[in-house]
NUGU-277986 format. One line per field, with one value per residue: residue number from 1; x, y, z of N, C-alpha, C, O in turn. Coordinates in steps of 0.2 Angstrom, whole numbers, plus 5000, padded with zeros to 4 digits. Layout:
<pts>
drenmar: (NUM | ...)
n.c1: (X | ...)
n.c2: (Y | ...)
n.c3: (Z | ...)
ca.c1: (X | ...)
ca.c2: (Y | ...)
ca.c3: (Z | ...)
c.c1: (X | ...)
c.c2: (Y | ...)
c.c3: (Z | ...)
o.c1: (X | ...)
o.c2: (Y | ...)
o.c3: (Z | ...)
</pts>
This chain:
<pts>
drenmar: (1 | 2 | 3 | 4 | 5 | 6 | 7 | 8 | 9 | 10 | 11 | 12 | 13 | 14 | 15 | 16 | 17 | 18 | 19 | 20 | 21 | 22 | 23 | 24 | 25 | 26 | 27 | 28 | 29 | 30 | 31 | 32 | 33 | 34 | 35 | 36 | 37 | 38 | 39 | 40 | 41 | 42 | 43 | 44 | 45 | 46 | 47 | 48 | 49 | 50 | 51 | 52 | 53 | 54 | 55 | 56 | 57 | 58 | 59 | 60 | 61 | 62 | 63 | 64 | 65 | 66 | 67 | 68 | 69 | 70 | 71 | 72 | 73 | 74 | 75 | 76 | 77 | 78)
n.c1: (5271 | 5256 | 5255 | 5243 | 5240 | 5252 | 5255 | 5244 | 5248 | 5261 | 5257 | 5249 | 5258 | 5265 | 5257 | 5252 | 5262 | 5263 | 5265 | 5255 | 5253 | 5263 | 5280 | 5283 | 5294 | 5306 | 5316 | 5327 | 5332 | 5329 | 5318 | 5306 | 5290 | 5278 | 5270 | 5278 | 5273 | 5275 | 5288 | 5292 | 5290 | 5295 | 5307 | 5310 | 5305 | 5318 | 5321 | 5333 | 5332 | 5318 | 5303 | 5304 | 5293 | 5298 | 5299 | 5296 | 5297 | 5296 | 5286 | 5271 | 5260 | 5261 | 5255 | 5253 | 5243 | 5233 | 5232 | 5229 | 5217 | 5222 | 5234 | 5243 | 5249 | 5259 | 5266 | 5279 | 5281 | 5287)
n.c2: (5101 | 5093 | 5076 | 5069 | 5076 | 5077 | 5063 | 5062 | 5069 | 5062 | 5051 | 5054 | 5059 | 5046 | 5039 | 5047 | 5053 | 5063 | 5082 | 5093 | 5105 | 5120 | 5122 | 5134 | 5147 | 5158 | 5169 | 5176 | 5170 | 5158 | 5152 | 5141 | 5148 | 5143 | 5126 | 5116 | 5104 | 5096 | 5097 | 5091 | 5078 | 5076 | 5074 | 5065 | 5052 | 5051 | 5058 | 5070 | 5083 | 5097 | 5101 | 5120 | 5136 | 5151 | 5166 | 5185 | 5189 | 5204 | 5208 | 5214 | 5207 | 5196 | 5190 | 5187 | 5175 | 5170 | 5156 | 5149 | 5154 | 5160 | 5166 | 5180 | 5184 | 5195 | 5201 | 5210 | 5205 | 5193)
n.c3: (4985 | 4977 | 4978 | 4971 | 4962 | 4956 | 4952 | 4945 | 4932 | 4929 | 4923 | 4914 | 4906 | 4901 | 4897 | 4884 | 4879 | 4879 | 4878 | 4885 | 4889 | 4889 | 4898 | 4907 | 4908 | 4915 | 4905 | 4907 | 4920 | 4919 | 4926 | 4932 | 4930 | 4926 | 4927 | 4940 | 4943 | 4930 | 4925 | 4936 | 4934 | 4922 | 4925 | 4933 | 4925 | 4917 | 4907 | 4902 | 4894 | 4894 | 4887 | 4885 | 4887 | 4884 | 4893 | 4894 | 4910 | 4915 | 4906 | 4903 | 4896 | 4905 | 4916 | 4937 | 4945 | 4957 | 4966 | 4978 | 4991 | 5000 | 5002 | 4994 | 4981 | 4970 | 4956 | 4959 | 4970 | 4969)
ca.c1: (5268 | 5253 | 5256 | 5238 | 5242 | 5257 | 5255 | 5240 | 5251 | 5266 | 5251 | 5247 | 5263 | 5268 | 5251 | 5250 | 5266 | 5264 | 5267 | 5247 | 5254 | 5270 | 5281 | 5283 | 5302 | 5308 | 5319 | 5331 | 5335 | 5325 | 5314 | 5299 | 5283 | 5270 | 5273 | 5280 | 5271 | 5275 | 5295 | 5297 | 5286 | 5300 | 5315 | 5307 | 5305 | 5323 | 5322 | 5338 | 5330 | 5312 | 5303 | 5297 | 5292 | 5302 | 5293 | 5300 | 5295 | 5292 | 5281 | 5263 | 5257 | 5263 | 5252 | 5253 | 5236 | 5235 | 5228 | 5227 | 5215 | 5225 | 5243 | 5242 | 5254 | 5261 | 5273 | 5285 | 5284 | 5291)
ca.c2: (5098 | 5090 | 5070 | 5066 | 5078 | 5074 | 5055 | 5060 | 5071 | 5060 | 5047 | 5055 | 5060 | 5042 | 5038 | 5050 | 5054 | 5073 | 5087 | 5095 | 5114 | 5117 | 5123 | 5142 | 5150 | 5165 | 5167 | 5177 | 5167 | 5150 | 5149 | 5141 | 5151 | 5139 | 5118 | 5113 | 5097 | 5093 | 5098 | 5086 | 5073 | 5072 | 5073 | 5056 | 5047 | 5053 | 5068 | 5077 | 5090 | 5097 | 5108 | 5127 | 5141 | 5154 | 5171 | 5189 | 5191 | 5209 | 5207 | 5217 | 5201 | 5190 | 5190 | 5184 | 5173 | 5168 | 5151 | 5151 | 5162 | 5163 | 5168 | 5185 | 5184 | 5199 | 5202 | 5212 | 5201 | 5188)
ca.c3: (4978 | 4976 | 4977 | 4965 | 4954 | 4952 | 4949 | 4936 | 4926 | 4926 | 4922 | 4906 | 4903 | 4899 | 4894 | 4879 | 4876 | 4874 | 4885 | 4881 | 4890 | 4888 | 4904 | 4906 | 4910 | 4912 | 4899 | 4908 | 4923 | 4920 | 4933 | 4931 | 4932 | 4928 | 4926 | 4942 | 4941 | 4924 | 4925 | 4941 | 4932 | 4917 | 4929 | 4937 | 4921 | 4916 | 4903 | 4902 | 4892 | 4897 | 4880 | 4890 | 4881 | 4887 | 4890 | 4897 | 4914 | 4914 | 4901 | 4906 | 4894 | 4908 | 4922 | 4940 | 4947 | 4965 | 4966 | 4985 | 4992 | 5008 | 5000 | 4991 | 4974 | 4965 | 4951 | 4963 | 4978 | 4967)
c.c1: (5263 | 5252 | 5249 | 5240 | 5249 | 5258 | 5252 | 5245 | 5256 | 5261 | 5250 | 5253 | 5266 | 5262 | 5251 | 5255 | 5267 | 5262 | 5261 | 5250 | 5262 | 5274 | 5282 | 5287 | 5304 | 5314 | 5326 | 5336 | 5332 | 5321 | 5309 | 5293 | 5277 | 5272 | 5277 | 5280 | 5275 | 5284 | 5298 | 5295 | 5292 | 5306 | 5313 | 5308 | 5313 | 5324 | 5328 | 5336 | 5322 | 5311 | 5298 | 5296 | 5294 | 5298 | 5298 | 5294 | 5290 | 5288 | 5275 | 5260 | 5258 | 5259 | 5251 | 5247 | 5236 | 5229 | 5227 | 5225 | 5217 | 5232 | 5240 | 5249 | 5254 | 5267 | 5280 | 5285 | 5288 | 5299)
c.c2: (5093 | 5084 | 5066 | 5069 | 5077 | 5068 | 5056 | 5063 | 5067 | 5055 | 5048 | 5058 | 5053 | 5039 | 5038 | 5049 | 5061 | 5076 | 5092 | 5104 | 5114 | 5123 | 5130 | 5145 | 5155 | 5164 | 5171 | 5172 | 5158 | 5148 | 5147 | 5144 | 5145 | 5131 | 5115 | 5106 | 5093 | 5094 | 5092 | 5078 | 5069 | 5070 | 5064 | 5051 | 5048 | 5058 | 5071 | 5083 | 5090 | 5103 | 5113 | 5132 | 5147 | 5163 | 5178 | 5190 | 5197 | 5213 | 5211 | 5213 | 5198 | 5192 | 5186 | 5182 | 5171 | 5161 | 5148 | 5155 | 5163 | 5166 | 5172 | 5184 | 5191 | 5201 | 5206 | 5210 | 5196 | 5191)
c.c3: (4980 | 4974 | 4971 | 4961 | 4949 | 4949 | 4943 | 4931 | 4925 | 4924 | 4913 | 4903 | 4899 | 4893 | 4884 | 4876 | 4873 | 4880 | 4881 | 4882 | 4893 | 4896 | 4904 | 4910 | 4909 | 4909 | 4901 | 4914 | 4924 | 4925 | 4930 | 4937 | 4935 | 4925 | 4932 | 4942 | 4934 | 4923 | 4929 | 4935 | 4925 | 4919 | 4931 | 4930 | 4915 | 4911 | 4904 | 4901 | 4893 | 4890 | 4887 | 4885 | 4889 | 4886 | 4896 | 4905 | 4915 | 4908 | 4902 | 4903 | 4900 | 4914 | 4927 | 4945 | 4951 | 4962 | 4972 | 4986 | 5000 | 5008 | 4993 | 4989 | 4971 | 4958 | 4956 | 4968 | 4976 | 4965)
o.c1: (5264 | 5249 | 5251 | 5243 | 5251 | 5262 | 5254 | 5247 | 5259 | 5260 | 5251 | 5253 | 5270 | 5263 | 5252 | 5254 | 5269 | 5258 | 5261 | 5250 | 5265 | 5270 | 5282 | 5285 | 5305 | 5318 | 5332 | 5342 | 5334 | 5322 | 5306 | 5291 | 5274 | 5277 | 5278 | 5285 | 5278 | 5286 | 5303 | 5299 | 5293 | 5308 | 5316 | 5311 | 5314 | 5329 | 5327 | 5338 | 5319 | 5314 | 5294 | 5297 | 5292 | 5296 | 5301 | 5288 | 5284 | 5287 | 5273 | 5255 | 5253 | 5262 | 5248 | 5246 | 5240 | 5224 | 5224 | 5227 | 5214 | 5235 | 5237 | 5254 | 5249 | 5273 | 5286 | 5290 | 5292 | 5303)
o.c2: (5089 | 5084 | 5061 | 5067 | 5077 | 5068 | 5053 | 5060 | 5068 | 5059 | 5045 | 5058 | 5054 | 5038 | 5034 | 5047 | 5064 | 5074 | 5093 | 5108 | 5111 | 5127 | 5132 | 5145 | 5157 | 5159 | 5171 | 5171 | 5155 | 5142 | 5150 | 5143 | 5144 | 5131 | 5109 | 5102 | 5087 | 5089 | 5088 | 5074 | 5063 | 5065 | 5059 | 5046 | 5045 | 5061 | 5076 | 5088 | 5085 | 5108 | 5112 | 5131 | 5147 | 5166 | 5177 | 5190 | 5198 | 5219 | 5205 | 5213 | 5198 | 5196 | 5181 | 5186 | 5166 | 5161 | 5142 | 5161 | 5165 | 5169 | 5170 | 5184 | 5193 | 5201 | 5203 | 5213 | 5194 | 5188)
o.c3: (4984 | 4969 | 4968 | 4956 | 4944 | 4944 | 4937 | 4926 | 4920 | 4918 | 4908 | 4896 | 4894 | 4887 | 4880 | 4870 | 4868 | 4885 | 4875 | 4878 | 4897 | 4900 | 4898 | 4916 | 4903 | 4910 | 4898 | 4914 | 4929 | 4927 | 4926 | 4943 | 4940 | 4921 | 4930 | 4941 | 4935 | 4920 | 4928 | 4933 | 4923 | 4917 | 4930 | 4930 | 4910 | 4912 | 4908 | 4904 | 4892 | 4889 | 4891 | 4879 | 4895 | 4881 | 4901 | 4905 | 4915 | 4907 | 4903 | 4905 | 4901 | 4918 | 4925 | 4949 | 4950 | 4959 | 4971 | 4985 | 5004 | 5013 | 4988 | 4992 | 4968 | 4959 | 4955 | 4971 | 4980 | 4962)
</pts>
């Protein structure tokens, strides 16, 4: 995890008070997709409950985007 980015977004989390993109969970086993940051960042300021939008995995809408160009990401290596 990325310790600036995680400071900024708990930063504008308190800040604003609004979760801008909402966390992204697969709906069958709850994993988070996409939000790491933003889930750890409620846990810290104590949040019991985190809002996600809950989406099917194997969805062909849901697509998996490498954001490292040195770690190749697929939907079935995951």
């Amino acid at each position: 995890m990325k310790k600036n980015k995680f400071k900024k977004i708990k930063a504008e989390l308190i800040e604003s008070g609004l979760l801008r993109h909402p966390i992204i969970t697969d709906d069958k086993y709850f994993i988070i997709l996409d939000g790491h940051h933003r889930a750890k960042a409620f846990h810290d300021l104590g949040f019991k409950k985190i809002p996600v939008m809950l989406v099917k995995y194997n969805d062909p809408r849901i697509r998996v985007v490498n954001r490292r160009p040195n770690i190749k990401v697929t939907k079935e290596k995951l």
